[in-house]
Structures are given as structure tokens and as C-alpha cells.
Backbone as CSV, one residue per row, in Angstrom:
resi,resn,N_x,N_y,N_z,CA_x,CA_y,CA_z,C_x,C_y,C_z
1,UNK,49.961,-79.988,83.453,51.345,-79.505,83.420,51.480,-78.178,84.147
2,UNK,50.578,-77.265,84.101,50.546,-76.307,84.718,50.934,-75.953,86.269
3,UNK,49.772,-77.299,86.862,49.707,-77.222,87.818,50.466,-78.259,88.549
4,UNK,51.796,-79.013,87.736,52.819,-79.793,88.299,52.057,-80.757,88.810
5,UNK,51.144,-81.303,88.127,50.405,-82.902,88.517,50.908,-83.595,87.819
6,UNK,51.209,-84.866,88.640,51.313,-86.217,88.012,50.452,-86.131,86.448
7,UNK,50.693,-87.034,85.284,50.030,-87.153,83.777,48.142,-88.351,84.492
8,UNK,47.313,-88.134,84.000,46.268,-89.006,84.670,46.318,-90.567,83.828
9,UNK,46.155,-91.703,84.720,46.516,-92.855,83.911,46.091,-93.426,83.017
10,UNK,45.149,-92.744,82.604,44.703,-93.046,81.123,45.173,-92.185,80.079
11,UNK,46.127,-91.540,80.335,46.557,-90.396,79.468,48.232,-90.809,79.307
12,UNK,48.595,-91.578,80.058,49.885,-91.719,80.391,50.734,-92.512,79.093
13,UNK,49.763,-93.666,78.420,50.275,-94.013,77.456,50.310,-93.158,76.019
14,UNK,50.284,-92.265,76.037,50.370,-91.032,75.394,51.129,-89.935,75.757
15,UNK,51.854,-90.399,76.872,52.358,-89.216,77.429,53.185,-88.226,76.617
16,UNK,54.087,-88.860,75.602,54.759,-88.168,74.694,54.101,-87.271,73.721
17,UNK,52.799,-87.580,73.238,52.121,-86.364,71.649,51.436,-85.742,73.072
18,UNK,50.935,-86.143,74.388,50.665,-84.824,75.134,51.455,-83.703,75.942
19,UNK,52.826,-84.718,75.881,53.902,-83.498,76.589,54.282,-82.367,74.930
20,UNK,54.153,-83.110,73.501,54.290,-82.112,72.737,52.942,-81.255,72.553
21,UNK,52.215,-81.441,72.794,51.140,-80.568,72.604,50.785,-79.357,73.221
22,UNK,51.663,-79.406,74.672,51.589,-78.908,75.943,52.558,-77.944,75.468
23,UNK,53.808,-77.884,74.944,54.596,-77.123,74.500,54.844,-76.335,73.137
24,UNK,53.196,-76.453,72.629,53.670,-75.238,71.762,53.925,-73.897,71.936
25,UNK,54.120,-73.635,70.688,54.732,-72.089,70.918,53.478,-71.140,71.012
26,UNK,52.811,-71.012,71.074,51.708,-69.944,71.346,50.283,-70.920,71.032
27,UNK,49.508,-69.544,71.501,48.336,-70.124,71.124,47.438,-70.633,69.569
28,UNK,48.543,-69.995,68.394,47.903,-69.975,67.267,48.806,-71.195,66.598
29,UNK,49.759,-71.719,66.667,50.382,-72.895,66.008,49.770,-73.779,66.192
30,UNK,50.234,-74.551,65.385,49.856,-76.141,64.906,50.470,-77.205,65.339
31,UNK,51.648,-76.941,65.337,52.802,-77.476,65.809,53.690,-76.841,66.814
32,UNK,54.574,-78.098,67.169,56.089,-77.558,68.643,56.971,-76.506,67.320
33,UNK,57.035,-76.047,67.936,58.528,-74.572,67.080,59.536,-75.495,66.901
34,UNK,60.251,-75.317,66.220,61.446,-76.019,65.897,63.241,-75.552,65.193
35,UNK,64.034,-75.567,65.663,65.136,-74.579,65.084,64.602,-73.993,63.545
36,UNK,63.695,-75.087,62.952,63.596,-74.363,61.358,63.098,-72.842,61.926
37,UNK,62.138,-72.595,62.920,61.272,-71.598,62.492,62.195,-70.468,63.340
38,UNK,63.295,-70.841,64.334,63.965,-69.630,64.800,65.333,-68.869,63.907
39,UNK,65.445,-69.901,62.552,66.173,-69.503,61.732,65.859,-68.981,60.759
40,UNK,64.507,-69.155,60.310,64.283,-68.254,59.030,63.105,-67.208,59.489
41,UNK,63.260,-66.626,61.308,62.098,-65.652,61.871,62.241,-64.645,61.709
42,UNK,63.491,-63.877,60.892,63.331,-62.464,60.124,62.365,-62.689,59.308
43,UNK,62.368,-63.550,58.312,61.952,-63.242,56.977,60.442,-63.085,57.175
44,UNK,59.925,-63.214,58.470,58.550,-62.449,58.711,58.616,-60.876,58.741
45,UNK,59.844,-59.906,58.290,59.620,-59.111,59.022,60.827,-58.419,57.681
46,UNK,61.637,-58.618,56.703,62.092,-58.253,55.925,62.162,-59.189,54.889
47,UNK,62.719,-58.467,53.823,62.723,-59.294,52.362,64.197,-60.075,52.362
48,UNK,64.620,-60.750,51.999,65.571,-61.749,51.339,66.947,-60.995,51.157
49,UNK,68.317,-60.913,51.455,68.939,-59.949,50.582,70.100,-60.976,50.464
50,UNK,70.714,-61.243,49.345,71.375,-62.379,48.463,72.809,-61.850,48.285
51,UNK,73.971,-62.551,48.577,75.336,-62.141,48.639,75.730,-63.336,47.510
52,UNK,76.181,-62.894,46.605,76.677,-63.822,45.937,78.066,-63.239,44.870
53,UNK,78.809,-64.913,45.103,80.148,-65.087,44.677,80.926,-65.762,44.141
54,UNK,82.198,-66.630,44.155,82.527,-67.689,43.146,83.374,-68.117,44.443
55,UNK,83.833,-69.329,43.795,85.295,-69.965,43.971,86.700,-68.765,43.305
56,UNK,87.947,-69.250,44.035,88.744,-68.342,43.257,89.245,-68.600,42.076
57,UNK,89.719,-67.317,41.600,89.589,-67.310,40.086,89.249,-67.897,39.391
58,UNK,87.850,-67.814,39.268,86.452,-67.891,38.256,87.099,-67.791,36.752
59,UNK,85.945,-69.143,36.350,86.328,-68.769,34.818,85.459,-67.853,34.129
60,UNK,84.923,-67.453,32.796,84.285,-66.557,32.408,82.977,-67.227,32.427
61,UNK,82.805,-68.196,32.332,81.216,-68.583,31.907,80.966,-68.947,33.705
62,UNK,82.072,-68.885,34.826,81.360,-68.976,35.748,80.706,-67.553,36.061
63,UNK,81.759,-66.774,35.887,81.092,-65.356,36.167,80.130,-64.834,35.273
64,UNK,79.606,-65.257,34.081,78.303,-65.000,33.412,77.601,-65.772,34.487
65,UNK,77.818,-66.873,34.922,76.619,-67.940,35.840,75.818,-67.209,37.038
66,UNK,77.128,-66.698,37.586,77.304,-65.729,38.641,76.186,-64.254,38.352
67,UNK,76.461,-63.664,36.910,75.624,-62.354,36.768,74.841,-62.822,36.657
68,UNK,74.245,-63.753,36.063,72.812,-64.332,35.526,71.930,-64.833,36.740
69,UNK,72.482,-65.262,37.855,71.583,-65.518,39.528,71.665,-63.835,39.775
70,UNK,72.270,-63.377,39.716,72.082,-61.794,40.721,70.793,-61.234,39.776
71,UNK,70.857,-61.423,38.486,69.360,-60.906,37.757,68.328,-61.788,38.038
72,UNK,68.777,-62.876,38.299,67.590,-63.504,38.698,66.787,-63.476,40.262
73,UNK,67.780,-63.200,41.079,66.879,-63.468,42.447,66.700,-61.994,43.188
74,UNK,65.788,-61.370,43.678,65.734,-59.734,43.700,66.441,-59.719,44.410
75,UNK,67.276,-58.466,45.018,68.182,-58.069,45.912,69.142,-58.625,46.075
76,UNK,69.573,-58.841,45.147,70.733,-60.166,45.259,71.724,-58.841,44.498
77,UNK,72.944,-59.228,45.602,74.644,-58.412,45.208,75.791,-59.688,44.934
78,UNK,76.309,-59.311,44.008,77.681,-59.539,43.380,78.723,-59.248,43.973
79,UNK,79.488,-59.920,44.428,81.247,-59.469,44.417,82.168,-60.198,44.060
80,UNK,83.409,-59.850,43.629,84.117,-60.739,43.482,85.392,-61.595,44.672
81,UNK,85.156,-62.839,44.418,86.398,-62.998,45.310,87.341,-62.768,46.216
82,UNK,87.874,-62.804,45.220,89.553,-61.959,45.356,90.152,-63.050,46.380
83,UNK,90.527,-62.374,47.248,91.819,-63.094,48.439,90.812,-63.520,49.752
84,UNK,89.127,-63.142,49.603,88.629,-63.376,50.782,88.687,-64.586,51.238
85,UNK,88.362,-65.314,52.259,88.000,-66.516,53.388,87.018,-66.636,53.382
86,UNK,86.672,-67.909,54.044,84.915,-68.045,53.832,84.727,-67.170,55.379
87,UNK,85.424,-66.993,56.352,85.064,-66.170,57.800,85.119,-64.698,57.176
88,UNK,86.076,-64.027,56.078,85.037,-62.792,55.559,84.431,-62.449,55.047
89,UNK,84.014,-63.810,54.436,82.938,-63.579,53.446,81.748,-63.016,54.158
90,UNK,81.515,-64.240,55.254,80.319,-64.369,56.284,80.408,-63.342,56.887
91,UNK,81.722,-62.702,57.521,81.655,-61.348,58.149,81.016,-60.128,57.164
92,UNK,81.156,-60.202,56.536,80.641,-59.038,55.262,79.458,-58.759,55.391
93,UNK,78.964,-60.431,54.493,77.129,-60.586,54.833,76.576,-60.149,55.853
94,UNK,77.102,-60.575,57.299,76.473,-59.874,58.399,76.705,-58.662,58.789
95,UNK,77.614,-58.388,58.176,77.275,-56.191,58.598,76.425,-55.703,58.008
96,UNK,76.742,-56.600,56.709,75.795,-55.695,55.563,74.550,-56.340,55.912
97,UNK,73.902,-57.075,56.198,72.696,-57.584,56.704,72.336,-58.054,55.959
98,UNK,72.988,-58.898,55.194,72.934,-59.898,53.782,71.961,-61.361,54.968
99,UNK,70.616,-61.504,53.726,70.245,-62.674,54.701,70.779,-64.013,54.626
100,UNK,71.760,-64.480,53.179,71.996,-65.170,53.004,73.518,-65.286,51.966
101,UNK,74.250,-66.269,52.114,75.318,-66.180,51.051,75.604,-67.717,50.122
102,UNK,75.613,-66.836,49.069,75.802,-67.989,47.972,76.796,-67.985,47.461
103,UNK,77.450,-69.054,47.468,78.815,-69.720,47.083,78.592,-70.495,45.663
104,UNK,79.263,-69.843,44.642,79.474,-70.467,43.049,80.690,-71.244,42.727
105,UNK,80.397,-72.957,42.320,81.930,-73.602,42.107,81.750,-74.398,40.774
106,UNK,83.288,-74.547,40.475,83.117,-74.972,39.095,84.320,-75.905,38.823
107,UNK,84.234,-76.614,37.774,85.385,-77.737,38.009,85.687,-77.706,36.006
108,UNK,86.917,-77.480,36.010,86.952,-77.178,34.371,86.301,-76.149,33.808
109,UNK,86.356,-75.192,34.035,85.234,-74.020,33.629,83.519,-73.989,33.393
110,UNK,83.449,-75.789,33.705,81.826,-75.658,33.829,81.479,-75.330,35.432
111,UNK,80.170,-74.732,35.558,79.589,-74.632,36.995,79.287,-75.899,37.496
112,UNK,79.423,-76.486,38.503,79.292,-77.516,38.751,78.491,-77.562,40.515
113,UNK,78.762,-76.304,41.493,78.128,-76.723,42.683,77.659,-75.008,42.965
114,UNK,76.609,-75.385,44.093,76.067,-73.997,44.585,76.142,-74.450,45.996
115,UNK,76.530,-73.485,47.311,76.480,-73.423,48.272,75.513,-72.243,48.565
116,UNK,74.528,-72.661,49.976,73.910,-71.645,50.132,73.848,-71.297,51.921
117,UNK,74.066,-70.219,51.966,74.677,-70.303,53.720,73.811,-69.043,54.425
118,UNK,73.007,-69.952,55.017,72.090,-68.615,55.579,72.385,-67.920,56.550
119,UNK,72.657,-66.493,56.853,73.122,-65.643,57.782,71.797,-65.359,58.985
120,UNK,72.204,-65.200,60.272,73.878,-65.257,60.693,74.513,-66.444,61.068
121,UNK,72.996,-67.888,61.613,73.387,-68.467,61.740,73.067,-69.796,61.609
122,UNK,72.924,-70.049,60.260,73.297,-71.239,59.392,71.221,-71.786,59.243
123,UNK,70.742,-72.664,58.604,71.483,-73.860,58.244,72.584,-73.136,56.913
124,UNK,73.261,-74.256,56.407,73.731,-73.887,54.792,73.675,-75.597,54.087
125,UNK,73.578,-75.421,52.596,73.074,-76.265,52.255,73.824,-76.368,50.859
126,UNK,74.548,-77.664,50.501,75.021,-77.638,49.779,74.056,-78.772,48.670
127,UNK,74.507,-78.163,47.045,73.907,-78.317,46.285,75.321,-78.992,44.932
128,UNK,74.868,-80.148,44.161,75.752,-80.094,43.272,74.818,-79.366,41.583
129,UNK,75.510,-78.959,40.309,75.192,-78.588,39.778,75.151,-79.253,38.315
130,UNK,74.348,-79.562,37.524,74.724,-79.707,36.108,73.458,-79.013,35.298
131,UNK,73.982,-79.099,33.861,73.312,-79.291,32.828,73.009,-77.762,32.681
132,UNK,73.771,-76.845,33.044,73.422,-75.589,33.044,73.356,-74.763,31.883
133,UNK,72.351,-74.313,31.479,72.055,-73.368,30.181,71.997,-72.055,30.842
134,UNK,72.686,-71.530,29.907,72.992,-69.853,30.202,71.684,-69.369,29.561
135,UNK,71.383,-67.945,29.621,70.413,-67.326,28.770,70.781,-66.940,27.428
136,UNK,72.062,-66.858,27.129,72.360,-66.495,25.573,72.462,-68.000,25.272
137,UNK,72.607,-68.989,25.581,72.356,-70.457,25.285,71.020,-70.930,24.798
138,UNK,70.315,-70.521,25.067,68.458,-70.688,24.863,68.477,-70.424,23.583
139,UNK,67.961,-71.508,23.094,67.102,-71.589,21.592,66.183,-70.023,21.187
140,UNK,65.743,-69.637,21.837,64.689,-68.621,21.699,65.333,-67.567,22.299
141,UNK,65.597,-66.208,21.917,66.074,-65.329,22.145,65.351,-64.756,23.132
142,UNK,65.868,-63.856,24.446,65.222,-63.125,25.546,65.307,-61.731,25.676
143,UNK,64.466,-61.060,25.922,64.559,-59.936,26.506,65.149,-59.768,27.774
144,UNK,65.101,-57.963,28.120,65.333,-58.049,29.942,64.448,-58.709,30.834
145,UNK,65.237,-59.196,31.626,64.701,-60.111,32.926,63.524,-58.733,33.603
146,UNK,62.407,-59.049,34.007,61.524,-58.833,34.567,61.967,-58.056,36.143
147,UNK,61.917,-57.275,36.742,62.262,-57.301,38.353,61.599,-57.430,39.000
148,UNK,60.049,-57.973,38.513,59.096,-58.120,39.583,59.186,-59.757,40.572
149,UNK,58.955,-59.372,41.376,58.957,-60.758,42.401,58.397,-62.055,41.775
150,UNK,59.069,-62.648,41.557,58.673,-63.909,40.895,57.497,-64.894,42.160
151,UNK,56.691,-65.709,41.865,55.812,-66.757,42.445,57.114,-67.922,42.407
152,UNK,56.645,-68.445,43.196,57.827,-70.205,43.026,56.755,-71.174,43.256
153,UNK,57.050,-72.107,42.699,56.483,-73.582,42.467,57.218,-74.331,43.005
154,UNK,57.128,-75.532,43.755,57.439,-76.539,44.364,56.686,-77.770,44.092
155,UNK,57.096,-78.694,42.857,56.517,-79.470,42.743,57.481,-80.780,43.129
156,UNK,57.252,-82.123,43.542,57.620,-83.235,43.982,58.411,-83.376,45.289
157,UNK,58.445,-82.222,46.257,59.033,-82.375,47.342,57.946,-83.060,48.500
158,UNK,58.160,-84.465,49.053,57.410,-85.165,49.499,57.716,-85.900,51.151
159,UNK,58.659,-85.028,51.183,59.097,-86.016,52.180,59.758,-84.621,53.338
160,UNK,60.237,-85.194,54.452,60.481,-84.321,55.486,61.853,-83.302,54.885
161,UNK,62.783,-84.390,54.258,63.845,-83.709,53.717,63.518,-82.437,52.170
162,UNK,62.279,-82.759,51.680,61.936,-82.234,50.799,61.596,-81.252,51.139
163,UNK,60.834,-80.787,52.332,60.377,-79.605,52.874,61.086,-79.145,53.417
164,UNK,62.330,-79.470,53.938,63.517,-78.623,54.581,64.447,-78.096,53.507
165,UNK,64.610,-78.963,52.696,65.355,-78.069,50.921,64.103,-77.064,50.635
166,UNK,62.867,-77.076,50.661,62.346,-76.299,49.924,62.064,-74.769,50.379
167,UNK,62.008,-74.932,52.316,62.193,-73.984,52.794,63.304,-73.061,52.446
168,UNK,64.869,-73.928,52.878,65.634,-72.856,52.305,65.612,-72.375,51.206
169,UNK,65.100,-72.819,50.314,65.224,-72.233,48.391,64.203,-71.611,48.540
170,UNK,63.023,-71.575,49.037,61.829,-70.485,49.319,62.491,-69.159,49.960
171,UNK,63.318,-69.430,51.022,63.757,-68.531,51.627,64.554,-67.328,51.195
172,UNK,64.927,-67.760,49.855,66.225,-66.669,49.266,65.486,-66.324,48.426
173,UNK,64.055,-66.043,48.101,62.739,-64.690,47.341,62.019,-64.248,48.016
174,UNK,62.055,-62.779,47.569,60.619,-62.413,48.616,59.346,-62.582,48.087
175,UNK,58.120,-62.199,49.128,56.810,-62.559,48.711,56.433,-61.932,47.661
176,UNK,56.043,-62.637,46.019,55.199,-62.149,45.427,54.334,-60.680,45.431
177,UNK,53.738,-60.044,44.711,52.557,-59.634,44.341,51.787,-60.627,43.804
178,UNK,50.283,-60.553,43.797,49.336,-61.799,43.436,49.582,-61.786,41.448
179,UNK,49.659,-60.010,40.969,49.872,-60.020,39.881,50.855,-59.999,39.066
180,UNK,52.511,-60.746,39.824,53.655,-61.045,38.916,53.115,-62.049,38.438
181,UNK,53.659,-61.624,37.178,53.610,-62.875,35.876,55.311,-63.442,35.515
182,UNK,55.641,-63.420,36.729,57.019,-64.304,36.661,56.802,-65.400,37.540
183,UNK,57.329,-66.623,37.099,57.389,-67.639,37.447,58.728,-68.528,37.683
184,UNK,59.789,-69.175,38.889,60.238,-70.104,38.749,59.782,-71.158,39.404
185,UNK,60.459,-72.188,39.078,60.124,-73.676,39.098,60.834,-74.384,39.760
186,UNK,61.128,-75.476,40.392,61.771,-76.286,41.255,60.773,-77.524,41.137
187,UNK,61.407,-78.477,40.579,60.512,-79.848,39.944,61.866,-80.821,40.367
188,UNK,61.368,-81.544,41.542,62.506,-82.918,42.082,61.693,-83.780,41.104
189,UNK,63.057,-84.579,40.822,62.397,-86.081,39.946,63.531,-86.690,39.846
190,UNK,63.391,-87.815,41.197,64.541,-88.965,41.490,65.717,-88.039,42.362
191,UNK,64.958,-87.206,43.200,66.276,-86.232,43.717,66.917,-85.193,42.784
192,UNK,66.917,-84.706,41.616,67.750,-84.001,40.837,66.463,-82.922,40.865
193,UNK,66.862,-82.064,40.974,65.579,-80.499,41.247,66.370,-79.458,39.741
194,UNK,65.308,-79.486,39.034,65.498,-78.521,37.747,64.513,-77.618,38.146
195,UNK,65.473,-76.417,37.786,65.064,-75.025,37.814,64.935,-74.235,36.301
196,UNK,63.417,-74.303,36.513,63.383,-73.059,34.961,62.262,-71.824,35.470
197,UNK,62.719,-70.559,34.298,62.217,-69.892,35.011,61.535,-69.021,33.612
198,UNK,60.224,-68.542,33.983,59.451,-68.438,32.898,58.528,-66.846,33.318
199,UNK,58.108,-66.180,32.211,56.805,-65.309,32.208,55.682,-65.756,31.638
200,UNK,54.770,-65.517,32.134,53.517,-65.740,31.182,52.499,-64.618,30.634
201,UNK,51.955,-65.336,29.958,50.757,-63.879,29.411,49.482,-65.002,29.270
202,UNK,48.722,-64.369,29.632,47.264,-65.329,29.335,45.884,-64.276,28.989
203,UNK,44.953,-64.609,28.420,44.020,-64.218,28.151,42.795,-65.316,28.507
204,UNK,41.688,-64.827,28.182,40.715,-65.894,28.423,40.428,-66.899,28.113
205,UNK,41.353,-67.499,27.435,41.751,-68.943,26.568,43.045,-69.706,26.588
206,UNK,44.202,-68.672,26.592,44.805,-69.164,26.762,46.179,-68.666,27.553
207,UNK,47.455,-69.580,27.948,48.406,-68.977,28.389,49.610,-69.536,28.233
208,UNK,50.286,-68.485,27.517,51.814,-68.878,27.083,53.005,-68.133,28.092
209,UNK,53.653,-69.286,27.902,54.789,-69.099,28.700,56.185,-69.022,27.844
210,UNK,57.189,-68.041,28.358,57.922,-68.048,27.879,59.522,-67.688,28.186
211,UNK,60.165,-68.868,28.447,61.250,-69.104,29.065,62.547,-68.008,29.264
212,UNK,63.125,-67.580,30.021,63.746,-66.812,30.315,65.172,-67.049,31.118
213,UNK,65.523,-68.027,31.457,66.994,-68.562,31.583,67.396,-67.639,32.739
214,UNK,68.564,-68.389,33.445,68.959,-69.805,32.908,68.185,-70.835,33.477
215,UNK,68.879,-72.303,33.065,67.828,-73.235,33.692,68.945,-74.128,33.880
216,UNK,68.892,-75.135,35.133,69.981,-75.561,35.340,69.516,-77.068,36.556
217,UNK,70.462,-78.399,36.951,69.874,-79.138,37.328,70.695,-78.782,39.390
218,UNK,69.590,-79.272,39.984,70.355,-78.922,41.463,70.503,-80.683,41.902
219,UNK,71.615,-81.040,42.768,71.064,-82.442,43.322,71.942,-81.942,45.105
220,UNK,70.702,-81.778,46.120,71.446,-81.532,47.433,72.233,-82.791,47.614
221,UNK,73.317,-82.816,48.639,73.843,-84.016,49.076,74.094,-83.406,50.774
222,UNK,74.165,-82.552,50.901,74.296,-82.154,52.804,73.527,-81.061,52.941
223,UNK,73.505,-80.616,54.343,72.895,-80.241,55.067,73.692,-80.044,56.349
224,UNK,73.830,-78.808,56.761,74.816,-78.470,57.932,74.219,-77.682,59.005
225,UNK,74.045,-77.531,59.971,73.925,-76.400,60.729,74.679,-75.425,61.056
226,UNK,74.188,-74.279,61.219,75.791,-73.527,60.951,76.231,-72.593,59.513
227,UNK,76.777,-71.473,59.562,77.298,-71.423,58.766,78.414,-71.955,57.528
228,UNK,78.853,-71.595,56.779,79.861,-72.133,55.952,80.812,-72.117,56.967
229,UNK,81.672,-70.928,57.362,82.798,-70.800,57.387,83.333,-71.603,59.042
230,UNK,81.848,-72.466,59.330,82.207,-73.480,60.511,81.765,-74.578,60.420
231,UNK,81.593,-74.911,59.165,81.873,-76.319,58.420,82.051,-77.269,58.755
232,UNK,83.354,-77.032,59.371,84.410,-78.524,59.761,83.892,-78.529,61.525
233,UNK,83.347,-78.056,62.010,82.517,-78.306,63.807,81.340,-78.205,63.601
234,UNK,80.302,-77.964,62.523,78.881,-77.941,62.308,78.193,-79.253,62.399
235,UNK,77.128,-79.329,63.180,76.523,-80.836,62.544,75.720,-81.516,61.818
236,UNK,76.058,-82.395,61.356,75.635,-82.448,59.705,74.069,-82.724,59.522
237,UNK,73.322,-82.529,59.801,71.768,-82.033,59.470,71.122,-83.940,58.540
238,UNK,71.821,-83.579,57.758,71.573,-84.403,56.385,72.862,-85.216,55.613
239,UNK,73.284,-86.141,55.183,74.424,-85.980,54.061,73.691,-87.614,53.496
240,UNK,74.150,-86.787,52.017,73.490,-88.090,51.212,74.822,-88.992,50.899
241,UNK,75.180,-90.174,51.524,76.011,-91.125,51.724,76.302,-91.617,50.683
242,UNK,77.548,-92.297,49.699,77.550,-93.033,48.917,76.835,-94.347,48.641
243,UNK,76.234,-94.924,49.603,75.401,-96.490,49.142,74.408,-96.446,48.886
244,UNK,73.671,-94.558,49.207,72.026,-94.072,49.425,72.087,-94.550,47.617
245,UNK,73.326,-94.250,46.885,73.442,-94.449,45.086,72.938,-95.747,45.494
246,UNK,72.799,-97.091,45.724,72.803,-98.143,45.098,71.057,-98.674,45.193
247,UNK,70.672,-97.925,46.306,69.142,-97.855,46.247,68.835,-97.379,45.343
248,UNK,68.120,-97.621,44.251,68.135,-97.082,43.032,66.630,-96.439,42.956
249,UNK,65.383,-97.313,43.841,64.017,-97.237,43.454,63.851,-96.539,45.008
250,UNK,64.611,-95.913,45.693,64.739,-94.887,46.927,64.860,-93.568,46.603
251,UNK,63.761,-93.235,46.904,64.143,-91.354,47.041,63.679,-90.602,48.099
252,UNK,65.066,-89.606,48.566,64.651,-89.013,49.541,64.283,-87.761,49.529
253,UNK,63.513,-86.880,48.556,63.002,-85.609,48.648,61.513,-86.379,48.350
């Protein structure tokens, strides 16, 4: 390739995994680069910083939903509403150098969806919501939330689409210390991703964990490129179709 030669003819029926091989991105990858890695190529180089908000006029247990993610994910800011657009929302995030914005919705005063829209320029990824337990909801009473960088777990994501949800939800924490003893969770089973989020203490025998809220169920259905607030011209990455329901013994994470 270098030297603009013809492919040699024993190589030719291969020509395709050797024209990708020929084009990686440097000498140390594994793989061809791919929009994933030119969209999340800050986060080699700063931490995570989390904009988060509601639908308008929020009910009260959305806006507990709402305080309860800003304690949970570090650097994560609050605002409210009000009269904004989703184009100032996004304008905001990017002055302020917000890496990402999260959108809170709710249908009857329960929470019901999470949008997550990565700045400046996209993917965003929409999420529906149930089964959500608050932290004053928990059987077992809690202390203050921890501020140390939580570890994340990724268990049952198996598939190409699984690793592209898991990137972005990786993407909105920063890296650990080896010695936080905070833990959340992200466990797909049949597509529905439950999030719990826990501390532990262990000794040389044993180790207890102990839940810290909230905990709540995610099920993606799209995938956009693009920010939110260009939605309606973005192209759609992913969308989980109504008939994908009738496959019943099909899963795509």
C-alpha cells in the first residue's frame, strides 16, 4: 500500500481484513479507529463532568430522582429546567465543558426515561426507566453517599450493541482508585440493565456489602448520533423496533 502496488494474488482474496489492517490508527492498536474512539477521546485526558435535569415541571419524587443521580455520579451538576430548549440546554453544557447531559422524564409522577447526550458531539442514548427505588425507599437505612470514585461492573453485555451501551454508561465515571470500596453494577438480563449500587468492607474471610440506593431498571431502545437537540436529522445508530418484542428467546445486548 505504501508503495501504490497492485494487492499480490494470493493475497487478493483477502483483500478486505488486509486493506483493514493497513489502516490502523497507529502503531500500538489492535484495531481500525472508529467514530466510537473519536467521541469519547477526551476522556483520555479529563474526568467525566455530568449536567443533569428533568422534563418540565418535574414532579417531587422526580426531583428527589434527579438529586439522588447528582450524589451518585462524581461531578455531576443539577439545574433546573425552567423555560430552557434542548439547543440551550446543549449550549450550556458546552461552555461549561459539561462532558455529557442527562435528561430526566416521567409520566404520572413516576420516573420513567433517562436520556443521555454526550457533548459536544453526540452519540446520545436513550434509555426507558422502571422499578425505581429511591434511597429513603430501601428497607435498610443509609448513611452519606461515599464521594469516592466508584469501580463499575458490567456484567451480561455480550454482543456488539452491548459494548456500545456499556461504553457510554462507562463513560459518565471517572477512573477509580484501586482502593474505592464503592461499587455500581449494571447486570443486562433479557435486555433490561439493573443498576445497584453498593459499599463493601471485607476482611480476611469475609465481605459484606451494603446497599446504598437508588436502584432502578434501564431498558435502551435507540441510539442516535448526534446530540439531543438534533434529534429529528441525527442518524439513528440503533432503534429497538416493535416486532424485535415478539422474538421473545432474542436478545440484543
Amino acid at each position: 500500500m505504501d508503495e501504490d502496488k497492485p494487492l499480490p494474488t494470493e493475497l487478493r482474496k483477502n483483500a478486505d481484513a488486509v486493506i483493514r489492517e493497513g489502516q490502523l490508527a497507529d502503531g500500538h492498536t489492535m484495531a481500525a479507529r472508529t467514530h466510537v474512539d473519536d467521541e469519547y477521546e477526551m476522556a483520555k485526558f479529563r474526568d467525566p463532568k455530568l449536567l443533569i435535569t428533568t422534563s418540565r415541571d418535574p414532579s417531587q419524587r422526580l426531583v428527589q430522582f434527579q438529586k439522588e443521580l447528582k450524589i451518585l455520579v462524581p461531578n455531576a451538576t443539577r439545574i433546573n429546567r425552567g423555560g430552557y430548549v434542548l439547543k440551550d440546554l446543549v449550549g450550556i453544557g458546552a461552555v461549561n465543558d459539561f462532558s455529557d447531559l442527562v435528561i430526566l422524564h416521567e409520566t404520572r409522577g413516576e420516573p420513567d426515561g433517562i436520556i443521555v447526550s454526550h457533548l459536544p458531539h453526540g452519540p446520545t442514548a436513550y434509555f426507558g426507566v422502571s422499578n425505581v427505588v429511591l434511597r429513603h425507599d430501601l428497607r435498610d437505612k443509609v448513611g452519606p453517599v461515599s464521594e469516592q470514585y466508584p469501580h463499575l461492573v458490567f456484567d451480561g453485555f455480550n454482543t456488539a450493541l452491548g459494548d456500545r451501551l456499556s461504553a457510554i454508561l462507562k463513560h459518565l465515571f471517572p477512573l477509580p482508585k484501586i482502593d474505592s470500596k464503592r461499587v455500581m453494577t449494571f447486570r443486562n438480563d433479557n435486555d433490561y440493565i439493573s443498576f445497584r449500587h453498593h459499599v463493601y468492607k471485607k476482611d480476611h474471610k469475609h465481605v459484606e456489602l451494603k446497599e446504598l440506593g437508588p436502584r432502578f431498571e434501564l431498558k435502551p431502545y435507540q441510539i442516535t448520533l448526534g446530540t439531543i437537540d438534533k434529534a429529528k436529522d441525527a442518524q439513528k445508530e440503533w432503534v429497538l423496533r416493535p416486532y424485535m418484542n415478539t422474538a421473545a428467546s432474542r436478545n440484543y445486548l
